[in-house]
ZAMARGU-4260 file (C-alpha; in steps of 0.2 Angstrom, whole numbers, plus 5000, padded with zeros to 4 digits):
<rodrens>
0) 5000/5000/5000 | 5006/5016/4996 | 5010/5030/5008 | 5016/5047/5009 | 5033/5051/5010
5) 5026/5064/5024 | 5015/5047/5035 | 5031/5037/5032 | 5042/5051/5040 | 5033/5052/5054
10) 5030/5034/5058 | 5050/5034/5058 | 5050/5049/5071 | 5039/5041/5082 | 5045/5025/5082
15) 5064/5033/5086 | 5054/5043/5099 | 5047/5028/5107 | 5054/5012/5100 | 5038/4998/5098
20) 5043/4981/5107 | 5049/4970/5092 | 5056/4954/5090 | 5077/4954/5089 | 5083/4940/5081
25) 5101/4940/5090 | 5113/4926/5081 | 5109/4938/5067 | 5112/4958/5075 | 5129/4947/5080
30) 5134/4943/5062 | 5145/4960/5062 | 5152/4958/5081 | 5156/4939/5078 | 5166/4944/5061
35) 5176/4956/5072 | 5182/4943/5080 | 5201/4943/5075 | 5201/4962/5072 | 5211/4973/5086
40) 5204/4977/5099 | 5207/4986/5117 | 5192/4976/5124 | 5177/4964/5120 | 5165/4961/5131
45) 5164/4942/5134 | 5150/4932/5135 | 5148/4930/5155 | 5148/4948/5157 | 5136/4953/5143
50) 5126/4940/5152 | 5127/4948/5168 | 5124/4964/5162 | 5109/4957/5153 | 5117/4964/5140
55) 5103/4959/5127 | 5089/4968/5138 | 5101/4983/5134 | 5102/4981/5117 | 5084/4980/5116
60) 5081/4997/5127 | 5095/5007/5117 | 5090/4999/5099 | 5080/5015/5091 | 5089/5010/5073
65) 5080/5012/5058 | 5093/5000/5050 | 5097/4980/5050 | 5116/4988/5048 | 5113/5000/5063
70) 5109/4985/5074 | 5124/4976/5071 | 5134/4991/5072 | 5125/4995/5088 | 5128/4976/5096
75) 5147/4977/5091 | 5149/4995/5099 | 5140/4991/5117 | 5152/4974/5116 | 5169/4983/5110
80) 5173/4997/5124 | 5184/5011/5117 | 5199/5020/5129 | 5200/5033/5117 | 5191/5049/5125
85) 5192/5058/5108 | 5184/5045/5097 | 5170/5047/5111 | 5167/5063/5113 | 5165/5065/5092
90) 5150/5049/5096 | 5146/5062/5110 | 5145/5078/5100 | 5135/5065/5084 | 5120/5061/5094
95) 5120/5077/5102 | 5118/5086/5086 | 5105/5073/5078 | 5093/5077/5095 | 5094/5095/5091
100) 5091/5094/5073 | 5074/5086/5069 | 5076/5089/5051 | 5092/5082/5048 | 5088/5068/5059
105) 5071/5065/5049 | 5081/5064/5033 | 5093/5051/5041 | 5079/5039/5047 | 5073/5040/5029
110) 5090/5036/5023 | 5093/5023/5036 | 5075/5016/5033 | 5081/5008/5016 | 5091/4995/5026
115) 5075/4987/5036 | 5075/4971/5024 | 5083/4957/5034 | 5093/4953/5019 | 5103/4967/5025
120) 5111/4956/5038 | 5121/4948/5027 | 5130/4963/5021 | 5142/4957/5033 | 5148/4942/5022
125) 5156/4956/5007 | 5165/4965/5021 | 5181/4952/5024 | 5182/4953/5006 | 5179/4936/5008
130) 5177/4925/4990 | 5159/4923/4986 | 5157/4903/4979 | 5165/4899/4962 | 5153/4892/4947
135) 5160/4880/4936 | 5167/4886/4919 | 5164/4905/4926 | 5180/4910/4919 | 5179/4901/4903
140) 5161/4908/4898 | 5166/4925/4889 | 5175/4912/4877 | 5160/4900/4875 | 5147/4914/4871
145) 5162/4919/4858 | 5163/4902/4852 | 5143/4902/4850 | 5141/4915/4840 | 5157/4913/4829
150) 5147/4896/4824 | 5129/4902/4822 | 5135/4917/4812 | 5149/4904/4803 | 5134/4894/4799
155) 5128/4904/4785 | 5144/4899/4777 | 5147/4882/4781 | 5130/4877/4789 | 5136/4861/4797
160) 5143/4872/4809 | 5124/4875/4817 | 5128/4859/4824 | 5139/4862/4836 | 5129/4880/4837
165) 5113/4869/4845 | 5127/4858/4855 | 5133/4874/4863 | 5115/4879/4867 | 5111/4863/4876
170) 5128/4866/4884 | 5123/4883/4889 | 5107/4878/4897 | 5114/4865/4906 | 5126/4874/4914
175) 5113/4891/4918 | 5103/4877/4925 | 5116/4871/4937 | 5124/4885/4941 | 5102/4895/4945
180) 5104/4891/4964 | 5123/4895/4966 | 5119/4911/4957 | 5103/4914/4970 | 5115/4906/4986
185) 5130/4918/4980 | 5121/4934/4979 | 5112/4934/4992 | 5125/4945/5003 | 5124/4958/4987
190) 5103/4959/4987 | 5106/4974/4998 | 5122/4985/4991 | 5112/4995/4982 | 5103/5003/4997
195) 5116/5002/5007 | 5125/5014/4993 | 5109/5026/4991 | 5110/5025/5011 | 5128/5031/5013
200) 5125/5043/4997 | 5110/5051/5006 | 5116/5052/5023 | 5134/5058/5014 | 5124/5075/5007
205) 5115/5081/5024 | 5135/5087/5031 | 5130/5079/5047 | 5147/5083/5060 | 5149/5063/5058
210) 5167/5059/5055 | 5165/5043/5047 | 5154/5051/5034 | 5167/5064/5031 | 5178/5053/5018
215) 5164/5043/5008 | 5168/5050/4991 | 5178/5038/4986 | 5170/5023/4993 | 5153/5028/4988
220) 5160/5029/4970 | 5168/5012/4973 | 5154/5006/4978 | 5142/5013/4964 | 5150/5005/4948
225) 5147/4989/4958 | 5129/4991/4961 | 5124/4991/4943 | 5128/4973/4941 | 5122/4968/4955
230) 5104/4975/4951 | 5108/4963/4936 | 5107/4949/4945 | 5090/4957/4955 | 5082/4961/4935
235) 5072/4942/4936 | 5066/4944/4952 | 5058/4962/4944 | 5049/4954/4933 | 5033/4945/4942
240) 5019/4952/4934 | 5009/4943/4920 | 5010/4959/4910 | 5030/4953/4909 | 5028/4936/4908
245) 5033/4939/4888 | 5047/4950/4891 | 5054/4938/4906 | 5053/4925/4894 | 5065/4932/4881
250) 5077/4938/4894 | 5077/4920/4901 | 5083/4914/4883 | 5094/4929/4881 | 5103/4923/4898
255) 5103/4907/4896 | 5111/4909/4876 | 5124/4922/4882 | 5126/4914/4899 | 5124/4931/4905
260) 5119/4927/4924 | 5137/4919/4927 | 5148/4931/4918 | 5140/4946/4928 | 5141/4936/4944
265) 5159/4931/4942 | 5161/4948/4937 | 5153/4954/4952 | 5162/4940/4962 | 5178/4949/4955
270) 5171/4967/4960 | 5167/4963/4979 | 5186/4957/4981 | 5194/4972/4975 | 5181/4983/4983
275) 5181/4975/4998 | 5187/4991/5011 | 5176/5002/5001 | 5160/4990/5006 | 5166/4993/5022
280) 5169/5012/5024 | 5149/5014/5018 | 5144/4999/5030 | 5153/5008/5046 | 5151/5025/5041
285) 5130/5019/5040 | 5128/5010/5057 | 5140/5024/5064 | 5126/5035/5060 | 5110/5024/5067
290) 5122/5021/5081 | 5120/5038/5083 | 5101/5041/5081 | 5098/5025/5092 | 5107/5036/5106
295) 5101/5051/5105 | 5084/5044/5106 | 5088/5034/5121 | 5095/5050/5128 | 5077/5059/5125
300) 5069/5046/5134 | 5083/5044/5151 | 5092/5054/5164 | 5109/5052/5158 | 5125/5063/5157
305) 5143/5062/5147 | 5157/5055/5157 | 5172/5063/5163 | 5187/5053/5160 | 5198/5054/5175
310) 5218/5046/5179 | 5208/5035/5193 | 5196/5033/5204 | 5178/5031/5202 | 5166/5044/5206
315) 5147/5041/5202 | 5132/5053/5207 | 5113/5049/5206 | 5117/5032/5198 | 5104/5020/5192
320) 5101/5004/5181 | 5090/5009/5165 | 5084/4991/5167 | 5076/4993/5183 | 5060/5003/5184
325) 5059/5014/5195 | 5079/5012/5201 | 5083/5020/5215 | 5098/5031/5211 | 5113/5030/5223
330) 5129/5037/5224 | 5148/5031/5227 | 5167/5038/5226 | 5181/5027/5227 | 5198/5033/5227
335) 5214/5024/5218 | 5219/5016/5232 | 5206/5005/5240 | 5191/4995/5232 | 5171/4990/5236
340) 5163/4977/5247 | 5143/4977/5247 | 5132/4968/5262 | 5115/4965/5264 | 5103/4954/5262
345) 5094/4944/5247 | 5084/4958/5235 | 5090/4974/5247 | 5100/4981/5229 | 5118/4973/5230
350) 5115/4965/5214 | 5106/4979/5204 | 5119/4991/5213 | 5133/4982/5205 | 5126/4980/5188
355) 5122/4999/5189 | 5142/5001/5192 | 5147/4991/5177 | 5131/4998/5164 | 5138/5015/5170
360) 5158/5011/5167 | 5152/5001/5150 | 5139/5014/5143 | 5153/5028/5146 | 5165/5018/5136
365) 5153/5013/5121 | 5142/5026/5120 | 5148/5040/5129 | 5131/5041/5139 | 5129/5037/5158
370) 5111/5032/5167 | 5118/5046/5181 | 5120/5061/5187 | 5138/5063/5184 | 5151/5050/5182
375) 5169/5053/5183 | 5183/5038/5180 | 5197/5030/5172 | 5197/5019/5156 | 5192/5001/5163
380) 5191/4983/5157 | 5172/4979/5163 | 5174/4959/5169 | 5160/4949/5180 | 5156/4935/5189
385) 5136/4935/5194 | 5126/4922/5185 | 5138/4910/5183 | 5130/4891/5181 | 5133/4874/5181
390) 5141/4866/5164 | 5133/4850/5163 | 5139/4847/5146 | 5158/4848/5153 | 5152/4838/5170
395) 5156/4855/5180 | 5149/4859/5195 | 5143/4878/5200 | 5161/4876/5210 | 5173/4870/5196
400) 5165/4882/5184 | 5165/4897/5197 | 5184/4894/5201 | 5192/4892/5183 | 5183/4908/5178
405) 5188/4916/5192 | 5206/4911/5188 | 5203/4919/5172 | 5202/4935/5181 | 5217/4933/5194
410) 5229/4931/5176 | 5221/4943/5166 | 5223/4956/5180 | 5242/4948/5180 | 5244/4951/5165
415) 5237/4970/5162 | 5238/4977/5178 | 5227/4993/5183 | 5217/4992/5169 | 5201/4982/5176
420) 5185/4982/5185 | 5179/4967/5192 | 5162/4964/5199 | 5160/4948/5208 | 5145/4944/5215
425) 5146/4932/5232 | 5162/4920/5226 | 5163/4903/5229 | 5143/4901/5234 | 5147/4882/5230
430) 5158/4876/5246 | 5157/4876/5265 | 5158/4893/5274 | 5176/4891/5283 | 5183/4888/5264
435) 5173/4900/5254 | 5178/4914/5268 | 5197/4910/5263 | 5196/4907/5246 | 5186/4924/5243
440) 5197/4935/5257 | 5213/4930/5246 | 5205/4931/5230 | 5198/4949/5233 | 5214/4953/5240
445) 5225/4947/5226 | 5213/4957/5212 | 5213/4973/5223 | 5230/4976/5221 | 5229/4974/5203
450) 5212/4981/5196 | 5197/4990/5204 | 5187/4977/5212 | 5168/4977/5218 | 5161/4961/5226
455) 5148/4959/5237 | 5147/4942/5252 | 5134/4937/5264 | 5150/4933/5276 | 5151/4948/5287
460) 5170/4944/5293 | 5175/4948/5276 | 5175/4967/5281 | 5187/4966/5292 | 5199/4953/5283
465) 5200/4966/5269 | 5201/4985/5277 | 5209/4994/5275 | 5211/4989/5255 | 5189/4987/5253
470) 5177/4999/5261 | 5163/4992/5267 | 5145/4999/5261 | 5129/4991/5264 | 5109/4990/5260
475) 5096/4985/5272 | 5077/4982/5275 | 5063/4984/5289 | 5055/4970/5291 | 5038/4968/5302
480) 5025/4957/5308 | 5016/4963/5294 | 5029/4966/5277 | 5045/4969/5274 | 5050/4986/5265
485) 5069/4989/5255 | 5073/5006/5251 | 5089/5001/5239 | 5097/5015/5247 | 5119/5012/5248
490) 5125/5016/5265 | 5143/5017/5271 | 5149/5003/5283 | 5146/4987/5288 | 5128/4978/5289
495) 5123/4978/5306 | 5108/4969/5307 | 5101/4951/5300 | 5084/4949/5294 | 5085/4932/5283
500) 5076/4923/5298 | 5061/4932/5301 | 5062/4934/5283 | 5056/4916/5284 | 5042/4920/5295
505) 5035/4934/5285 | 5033/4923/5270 | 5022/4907/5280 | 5038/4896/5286 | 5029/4886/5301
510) 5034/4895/5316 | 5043/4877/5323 | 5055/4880/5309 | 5059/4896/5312 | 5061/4896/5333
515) 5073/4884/5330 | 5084/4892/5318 | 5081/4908/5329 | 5087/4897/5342 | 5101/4889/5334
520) 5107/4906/5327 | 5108/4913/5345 | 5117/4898/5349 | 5130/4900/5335 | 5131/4920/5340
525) 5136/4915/5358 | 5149/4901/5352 | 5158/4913/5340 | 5160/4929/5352 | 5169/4916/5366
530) 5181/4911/5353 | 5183/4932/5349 | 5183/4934/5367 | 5195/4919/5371 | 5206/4924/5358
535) 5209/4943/5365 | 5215/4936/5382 | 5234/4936/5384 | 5240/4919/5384 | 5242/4910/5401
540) 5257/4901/5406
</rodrens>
């Protein structure tokens, strides 16, 4: 159905506006990030902590792109953290001048728009240079649709020469019918170059301050003599109508004589090699710029700030997790020197606090946009452990798998020093209590030395086997007869009350279950402050 370039336009406003709920088909947005794989890189996000920072719930609350090449150019950025302030504040200084502009940013979502087919996925596959399949006797056709018309027009000379013309012919069919599907298998990555040209030629014109889009010329160009061929390839699929039935039909024949589908294809094979960086100057400089209309949506719609880049620390004012309705916001400031350790109990905030510390410390490094008030720190490595599992498949337990990732931090800390922050969520939940105490104690303080570190423990005793290198900070709840209320609010110090068992009570636990493990915990209380107290006597002789 038609509509209005006016109707279209503002569908694409509203939609960046307020981004509808749509289904994200994610192994295919990763295509770009997954072919980056080998490329240099300061940082990639690994799996474990993109899960932990439900990192696809974020993609879906950031993704306003109007393009299939702006989502994967979006997934790759919030995965690939940059420690170069100036290449950030140029996204900074992007989105901020596309909020500001609604007309330019209208003729950019139409630009964009052209992108939405999910073909466009596959652009990815031309940007490697990567060889498109081979047909069969590719290279040899030019000679054979020679040798095919030197004998039809011999043939009026010596006519037994048509003989081997109506050879050739079958020849020519077979081999157009074995090489149809290649042909349609093959082109598929090049179904969408010609948009992604109009796309980077249109968003080229409106002089948007976009650095990538500064030096398009000459890829554009590249990229242009390509696209006619490729539409080649596209003509059949043109031709559906029954008004072109006829004129299908003789281009059929015309292909199939001049075997015109696999000399334009090889041709094109040819093409995409040679113009393989220009493919990708237009497919970066493109998603660069719906990177940039995604963010500056998502900026309309938040609280956020730009991040101060600082030599160390880590400052952050009215803090909160986008992800979280209704977050409260919460403050914190660490020096160089010492590190974070978080009490309280289940659902008080510790976990949602330490996600809102690594969303913040990611976002400022991908995006240049922080869900605060302020945020001030140094370049970091974002690394996690809080939703590790068991790997049945390997015959791990939660333990094994806990402890060899965990190892995986201790050497990459070893081996680039200062240059982390780690957010460790209750280590070693899998063994006993005297164990798990020690384990974490040295762990925590072997990473603090090395990296920025904050981890948060049930164990209490953990405070005091780390200061001065942690500061201790803390959330809490009121619980009553009635309910029980949080209030997410970070305060300084140690935890200084337990709730967990009346927690019990207030959700129907019988109340012999809970007298006895009020009485048992009272017991266990006593026991541990002799030992303190026995232990703080002078020794006897």
């Amino acid at each position: 159905m038609w509509t209005s370039a006016a109707t279209r336009l503002a569908a694409l406003e509203a939609e960046w506006q307020q981004p509808t709920p749509r289904f994200r088909n994610f192994p295919l947005i990763a295509r770009y990030h997954a072919k980056q794989a080998d490329a240099p890189a300061w940082h990639r996000l690994d799996d474990q902590t993109w899960h932990d920072l439900n990192g696809e719930d974020l993609f879906a609350l950031l993704d306003g792109t109007a393009s299939r090449v702006g989502q994967q150019c979006l997934y790759h950025r919030l995965r690939t953290p940059l420690a170069e302030a100036g290449a950030l504040r140029e996204f900074d200084e992007a989105a901020t001048h596309i909020a500001a502009q609604p007309a330019a940013r209208g003729q950019a979502l139409r630009a964009l728009s052209r992108l939405q087919s999910t073909e466009a996925y596959y652009l990815t596959d031309l940007l490697a240079g990567e060889v498109l399949p081979a047909l069969p006797w590719s290279a040899a056709a030019p000679a054979l649709v020679l040798l095919l018309l030197a004998t039809l027009v011999g043939g009026f000379w010596v006519p037994v020469l048509w003989f081997l013309t109506a050879g050739q012919v079958l020849a020519h069919t077979v081999l157009n019918l074995m090489n149809r599907t290649r042909v349609k298998a093959g082109v598929r990555p090049l179904l969408q170059l010609g948009n992604l040209y109009q796309a980077g030629r249109d968003l080229a014109k409106l002089a948007l301050p976009l650095p990538a889009l500064r030096e398009l010329a000459a890829p554009l160009a590249q990229l242009g003599s390509l696209v006619p061929k490729v539409a080649f390839l596209q003509f059949e699929g043109q031709l559906q109508s029954d008004l072109a039935a006829l004129p299908w039909l003789i281009l059929e024949h015309v292909k199939i004589l001049l075997l015109l589908d696999v000399i334009v294809y090889h041709r094109c094979r040819r093409d995409v090699q040679a113009y393989a960086g220009a493919i990708r100057a237009v497919f970066e400089a493109v998603g660069y710029a719906d990177c940039a209309v995604a963010v500056a949506g998502f900026r309309a719609r938040h609280p956020h700030c730009a991040p101060g880049f600082t030599p160390a620390g880590l400052c952050l004012t009215g803090a909160y997790n986008p992800l979280v309705a209704g977050c409260v916001p919460n403050s914190l400031a660490v020096d160089g020197l010492t590190s974070v350790l978080l009490t309280g109990s289940n659902m008080s905030g510790k976990t949602t606090f330490m996600r809102t510390i690594g969303l913040n410390a990611l976002l400022a490094q991908t995006i240049a946009t922080c869900p605060a008030t302020a945020y001030a720190g140094p370049f970091r490595r974002v690394v996690s452990s809080v939703n590790l599992a068991d790997n049945l498949a390997e015959g791990k337990s939660y333990y094994f798998a806990e402890a060899e990732t965990v190892l995986g931090f201790v050497q990459t800390a070893e081996a680039q020093p200062g240059e982390y922050l780690f957010i460790l969520d209750e280590l070693f939940k899998g063994t006993n209590t005297v164990e798990r105490i020690a384990a974490t104690r040295a762990v925590l303080a072997y990473l603090q030395g090395r990296s920025l570190v904050v981890a948060s423990t049930h164990d209490g005793e953990l405070g005091a086997l780390l200061a001065p290198a942690f500061t201790e900070y803390h959330f809490t709840e009121t619980v009553s007869e009635a309910d029980w209320y949080f209030d997410y609010c970070l305060r300084p110090g140690p935890l200084s009350t337990r709730n967990g068992i009346r927690l019990l009570a207030r959700v129907g636990y019988p109340s012999a279950i809970v007298e006895d493990a009020l009485a048992l915990s009272r017991t266990l209380d006593a026991a541990a402050e002799a030992r303190e107290t026995a232990a703080s006597l002078p020794a006897t002789q």
